[in-house]
C-alpha positions, 0 to 999 in steps of 0.5 A: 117426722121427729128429729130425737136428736133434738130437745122435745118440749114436754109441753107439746110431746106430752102436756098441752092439748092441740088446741093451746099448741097451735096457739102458740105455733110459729104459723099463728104468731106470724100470720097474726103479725100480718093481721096487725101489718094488714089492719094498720094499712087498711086503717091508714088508708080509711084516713087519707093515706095514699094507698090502693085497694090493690096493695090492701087485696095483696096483703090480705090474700097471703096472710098465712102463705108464710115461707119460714125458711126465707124468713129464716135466712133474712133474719140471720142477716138482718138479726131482727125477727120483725124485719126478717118477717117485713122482707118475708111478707113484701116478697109475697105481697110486692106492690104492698111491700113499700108500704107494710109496716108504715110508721111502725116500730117493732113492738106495734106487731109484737105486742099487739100480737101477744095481747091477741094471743093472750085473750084467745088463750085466756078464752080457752082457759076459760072453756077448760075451767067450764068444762071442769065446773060442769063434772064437778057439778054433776059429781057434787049433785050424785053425793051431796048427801054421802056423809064423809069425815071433814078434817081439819089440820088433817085430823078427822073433825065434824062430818061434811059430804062428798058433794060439799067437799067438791064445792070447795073445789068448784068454788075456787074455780069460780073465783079463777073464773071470776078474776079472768072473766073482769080481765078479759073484759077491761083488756086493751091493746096496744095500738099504734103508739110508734117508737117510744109511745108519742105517735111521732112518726103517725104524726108526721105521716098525717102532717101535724094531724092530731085527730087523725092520729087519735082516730088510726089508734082506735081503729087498728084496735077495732080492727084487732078486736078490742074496743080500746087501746092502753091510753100511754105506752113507753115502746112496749106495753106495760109489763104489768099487764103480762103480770096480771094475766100470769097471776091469773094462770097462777091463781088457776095454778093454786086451784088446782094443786089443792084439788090434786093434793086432796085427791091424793090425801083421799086416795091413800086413804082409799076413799077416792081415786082417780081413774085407773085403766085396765092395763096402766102400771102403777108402778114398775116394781110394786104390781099392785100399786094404784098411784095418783099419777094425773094427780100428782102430774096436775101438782107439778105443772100447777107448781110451775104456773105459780111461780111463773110471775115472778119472772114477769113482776121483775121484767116490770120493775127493770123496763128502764124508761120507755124500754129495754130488750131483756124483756124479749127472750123471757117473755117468749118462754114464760107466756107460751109455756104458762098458758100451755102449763095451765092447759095441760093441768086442767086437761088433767083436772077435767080427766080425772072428774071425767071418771073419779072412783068414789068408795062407799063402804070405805068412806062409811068404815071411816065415818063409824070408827070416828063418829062415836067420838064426834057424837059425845056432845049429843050422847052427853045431852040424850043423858042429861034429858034422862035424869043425869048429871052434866058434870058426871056424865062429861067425866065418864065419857071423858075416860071412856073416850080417852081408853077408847082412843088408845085402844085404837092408837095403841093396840090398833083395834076399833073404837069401842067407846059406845060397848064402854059407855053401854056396859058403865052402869052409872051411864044412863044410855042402853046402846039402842038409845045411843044409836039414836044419837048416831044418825050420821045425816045429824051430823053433816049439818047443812051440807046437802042444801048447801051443795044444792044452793051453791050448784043452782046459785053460782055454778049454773049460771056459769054454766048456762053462760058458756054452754059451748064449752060444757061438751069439751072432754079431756085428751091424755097421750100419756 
C-alpha cells in the first residue's frame, strides 16, 4: 500500500515501464550482489582455494531470500551497505559466511553490479527502440508517396512525403541503435582487481601466484557473463565508461525530442496527431482542445537524459587517484533514473507511432496553397518551350508571385498566382497547361524510392536481427 506521506518517484508513479523498475529495484541490485559474491567463490575454489561444495550450494540456494530490514539495521551500525549486506547474506548462508567476500573490496560488488545492470537495461532499450523502428516502419511504408510540404527554417520548401518524413526519424534511431549495439559488444566488467586495482590481496590469497590471479579475473568474468574484463582499474572502474553509456541515453534523448517537437510542429498545423481518446481532456479549461500531451511529455524526459552526462563527465575529471567516494551518492541517482527517463519516453515514442492520426485533406489543402509558388521554375520552362522569353516571363511571374504572396500574408486570402499568370495576356500558359506543371508527385522527387530502399536496406535487417522485440507494445498509466 502507498504511503502519501512520503516522496513517490514519478519515474515509477508514472514514466518508467515495469520491466526497467524492476531493474532497478532494490531485490535485483542486491540478489545480483550475491550473484558476483557466488561467482567469486566458486571461481576461487575452481583454482585451489579451500572451499567446499557445501558453502558453494549454501550461497547458491539464498541468492534472492534477501531480509532488507536485517540489512537495513546492520547497516545503521556499521554505516557500509556492502557490509550490512555481507552479515545480511552470512546469516542466511552460516558455513559460507567465513568465506563470502574473500579478498574483495566493496566496489568488486558494486561496480561489477552496475556494469550488469547496465548491459541488461541497455538491452531493454534496445528492444523499445526495435519496437518503435518496427511502427515507424510500417507507417513510412502506408505514406511513402503522400506528398507533403518539406520545410526548412520552418517555412514551407520543395515537397518531401510523409513516409520520407518519418525516415528521418527512423534514421536517427538507427544511429542510437548503432552506438549501443558497438557499446554492448566492446562491454567489460570489472572483474577482481581488490582495493586499488593491483590484485594484492588475490595475490597473497594464491601465495605469490601470478597466473592464478590472472585466471580468478577472467572467470568471475565468464561467470557474470562478459568475455573480458577492464585490463587496469584504480578501486572503481573508470567513470568514463558511465559516461559513454549516458551519452548513448542522451543521444537516444536528442532523437527523441526531435520526433516529439515535429510531432508537435504538425499538430498545430493539423496535419498529424498523436492519439487522442475518447474521454481524455485536453485541457481543463478550453474543452475543445486536443494537446500534444505524450509529445510534449516525451520532450521533457528526453531533455532530462540529455543533460544528464555532465554530472557523469565531472564525477570522471575528480575521481582523485584510485578513487573517491563522491561518486557514490550521484551515480545512484543518475543511472537508474537515465535509463528509466529513456525508458518512459520511448514507451511514449512507441504509443503515439501505435495509432498516429494522419490528415489527408488537410496536408493536400497545404501542398495546393504553396505548390504554385514551388511550381514557378516548371511553369517558367513549360513557357519558354512555347515560344517565350526566359528573361520576360521570369519578371511576370516575379510580380505575379509577390501580388499573390500578399494577398495571402496580408489580406488572409488564397494563393491565386495561377488565375494572375492564366488571366496576363503576355503569359504564354492557359490554366490547363499550367495544370500539367502541377502534378504534386513531380515534386517530391525520389522520395518514395528512397523510403522503400531506406526500409529494405537498413530498417529491416534491424528488424530481422531482434525479431523478439517487434511484438513489444507501449503501456501508459497516465
Amino acid at each position: 500500500m502507498k504511503d502519501y506521506n512520503q516522496y513517490l518517484s514519478p519515474f515509477v508513479e508514472r514514466f518508467a515501464t515495469k520491466e526497467m523498475i524492476t531493474l532497478w529495484s532494490p531485490q535485483k541490485k542486491f540478489s545480483t550482489w550475491r550473484r558476483c559474491w557466488l561467482a567469486l567463490a566458486e571461481a576461487e575454489k575452481e583454482l585451489g582455494l579451500d572451499i567446499t561444495d557445501e558453502q558453494i550450494e549454501e550461497l547458491r540456494n539464498h541468492l534472492d531470500d534477501i531480509d532488507f530490514e536485517q540489512a537495513r539495521k546492520y547497516e545503521e551500525k556499521t554505516r557500509h551497505d556492502v557490509m550490512a549486506h555481507i552479515l545480511t547474506y552470512g546469516d542466511v548462508a552460516p558455513k559460507a559466511k567465513p568465506i563470502i567476500h574473500l579478498g574483495a573490496t566493496s566496489c568488486f560488488i558494486t561496480d561489477n553490479t552496475d556494469l550488469i545492470l547496465c548491459r541488461e537495461a541497455l538491452m531493454l532499450v534496445r528492444s523499445k527502440i526495435v519496437a518503435v523502428l518496427k511502427r515507424l516502419r510500417d507507417f513510412a511504408i502506408k505514406y511513402k508517396d503522400l506528398p507533403t510540404l518539406g520545410f526548412t527554417h520552418f517555412q514551407p520548401a520543395q515537397l518531401v512525403t510523409v513516409g520520407k518524413r518519418a525516415c528521418l526519424w527512423a534514421q536517427d534511431l538507427v544511429l542510437d541503435l548503432q552506438q549501443m549495439e558497438y557499446f554492448l559488444s566492446t562491454m567489460k566488467c570489472r572483474g577482481v582487481k581488490g582495493a586499488t586495482g593491483t590484485q594484492a590481496s588475490f595475490l597473497v590469497l594464491f601465495n605469490g601466484d601470478h597466473t592464478k590471479v590472472k585466471q580468478l579475473d577472467r572467470k568471475v568474468a565468464e561467470k557474470l557473463g562478459f568475455n573480458e574484463t577492464i585490463a587496469v582499474s584504480g578501486q572503481t572502474y573508470t567513470r568514463k565508461i558511465d559516461t559513454q553509456i549516458l551519452q548513448i541515453l542522451a543521444g537516444i534523448g536528442e532523437s527523441v525530442h526531435k520526433f516529439g517537437t515535429d510531432l508537435r510542429l504538425l499538430q498545430n498545423m493539423k496535419e498529424m496527431e498523436e492519439p487522442f481518446e475518447k474521454s481524455q481532456v485536453g485541457s481543463s479549461a478550453m474543452p475543445y482542445k486536443r494537446n500534444p500531451m505524450r509529445a510534449e511529455r516525451a520532450c521533457s524526459l528526453a531533455r532530462f537524459v540529455m543533460g544528464i552526462p555532465i554530472y557523469s563527465e565531472f564525477t570522471t575529471a575528480v575521481q582523485w587517484m584510485e578513487r573517491t567516494l563522491d561518486d557514490s551518492a550521484i551515480r545512484r541517482i543518475i543511472i537508474p533514473e537515465a535509463f528509466m527517463a529513456t525508458d518512459g519516453m520511448l514507451n511514449l515514442y512507441l504509443n503515439i507511432m501505435e495509432n498516429p492520426v494522419i490528415y489527408p485533406q488537410v496536408i493536400a489543402k497545404h501542398v495546393r496553397e504553396e505548390l504554385p509558388f514551388m511550381a514557378t521554375e516548371s511553369l517558367l520552362m513549360a513557357g519558354v518551350k512555347k515560344g517565350g522569353d526566359r528573361q520576360k516571363l521570369h519578371e511576370i511571374i516575379r510580380q505575379h508571385a509577390q501580388s499573390a504572396g500578399e494577398r495571402v500574408k496580408i489580406e488572409g486570402k488564397n494563393n491565386d498566382l495561377l488565375q494572375r499568370l492564366a488571366n496576363d495576356p503576355e503569359f504564354p500558359l492557359n490554366e490547363e497547361e499550367m495544370s500539367v506543371c502541377l502534378n504534386e508527385k513531380d515534386f517530391v522527387g525520389r522520395a518514395p524510392e528512397q523510403v522503400s530502399e531506406f526500409i529494405s536496406e537498413v530498417v529491416e535487417p534491424i528488424l530481422q536481427k531482434y525479431g523478439d522485440a517487434l511484438e513489444i507494445s507501449s503501456s501508459i498509466s497516465v
